[in-house]
N, C-alpha and C positions, 0 to 999 in steps of 0.2 A: 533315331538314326535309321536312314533306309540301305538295304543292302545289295547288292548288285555282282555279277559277275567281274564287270572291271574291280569293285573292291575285291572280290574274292584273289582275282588275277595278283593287282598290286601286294595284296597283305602275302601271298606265297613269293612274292620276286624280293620283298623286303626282305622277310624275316631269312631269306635263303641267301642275300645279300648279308645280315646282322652273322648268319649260323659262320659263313664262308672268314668273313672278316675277325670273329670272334675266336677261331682258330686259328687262324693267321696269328691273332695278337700275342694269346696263349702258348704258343711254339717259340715265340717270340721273348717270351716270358717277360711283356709288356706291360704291366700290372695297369698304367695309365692310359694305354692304348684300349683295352679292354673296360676300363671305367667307363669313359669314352663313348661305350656302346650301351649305356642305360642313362635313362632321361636323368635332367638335375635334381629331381626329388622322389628320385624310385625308391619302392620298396625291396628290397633284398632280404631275402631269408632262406641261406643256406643253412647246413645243418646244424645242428646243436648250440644255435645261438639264437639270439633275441632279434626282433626287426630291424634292420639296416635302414636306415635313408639317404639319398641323397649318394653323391658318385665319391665323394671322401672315403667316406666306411667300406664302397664296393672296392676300392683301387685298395683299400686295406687287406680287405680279407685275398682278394687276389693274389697280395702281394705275399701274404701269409702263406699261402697254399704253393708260389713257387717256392719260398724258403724251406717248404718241407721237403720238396722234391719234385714238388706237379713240375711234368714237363710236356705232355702232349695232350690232346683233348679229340675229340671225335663227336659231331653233335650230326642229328639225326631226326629230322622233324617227322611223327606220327600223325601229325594230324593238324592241319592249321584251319583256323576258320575265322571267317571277315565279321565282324560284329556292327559291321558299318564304314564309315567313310575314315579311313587314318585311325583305326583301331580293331586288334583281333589279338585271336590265343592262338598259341601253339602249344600240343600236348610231345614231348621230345625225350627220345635217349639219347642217352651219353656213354662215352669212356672216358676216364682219366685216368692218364699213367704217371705213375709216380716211382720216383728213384731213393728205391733202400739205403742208409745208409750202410750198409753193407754191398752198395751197387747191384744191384738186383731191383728188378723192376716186378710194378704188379699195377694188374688193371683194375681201375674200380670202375663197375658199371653204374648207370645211374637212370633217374628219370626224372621229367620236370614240367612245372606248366608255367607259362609266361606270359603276360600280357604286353602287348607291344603297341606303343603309338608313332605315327607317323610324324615328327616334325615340321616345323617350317624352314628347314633347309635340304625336307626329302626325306629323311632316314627314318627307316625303324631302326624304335630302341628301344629296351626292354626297360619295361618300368615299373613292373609287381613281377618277382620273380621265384619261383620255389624249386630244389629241387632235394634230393633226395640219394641215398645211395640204396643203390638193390641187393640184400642179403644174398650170398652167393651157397 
């Protein structure tokens, strides 16, 4: 894969496209809408669980994470970089807020790396995805 500024260009317009849309969904508390935005045989591996595949397992745990309380999300690209044509990483923070059952809210910050491919209908979509929460 050869690299170039236009990929460079394009992989920051995506993934800033996936970041925008992926909070929208999340506010949304769209669990399907947010599947949506990782390939049909990604890998997912959020915390404290084993490898995810595939957009079933992601629209699951999503859907877990609104049931607990996630309500708002904040995503923050650190660093994106083109690995060629229709593929790159983004290294990224985050916030998620989440509602206490006791109505009280608290911020979890986070951090994550992601690999993102370009489609044939245009879109980045996250398709190896790791992230992490940051001990406060």
């Amino acid at each position: 894969m050869t690299n170039s500024p236009d990929h460079q260009s394009e992989a920051e317009a995506g993934i800033k496209q996936f970041n925008e849309a992926a909070m929208a969904a999340f506010r949304s508390k769209d669990a399907s809408a947010m599947a949506a935005l990782w390939t049909d045989n990604s890998r997912f591996l959020p915390p404290a669980t084993n490898v995810i595949t595939g957009r079933e397992g992601v629209q699951a745990v999503w859907q877990s994470n609104f049931d607990q309380g996630a309500y708002d999300l904040e995503l923050e690209s650190v660093e994106v970089r083109s690995l060629g044509d229709g593929v790159a990483y983004e290294i990224g923070r985050s916030i998620v807020r989440v509602r206490m059952t006791d109505g009280s809210s608290i911020d979890v910050a986070g951090k994550s790396v992601c690999i993102f491919r370009r489609e044939a209908d245009g879109l980045w979509r996250a398709d190896v995805d790791i992230f992490n929460a940051i001990e406060s």
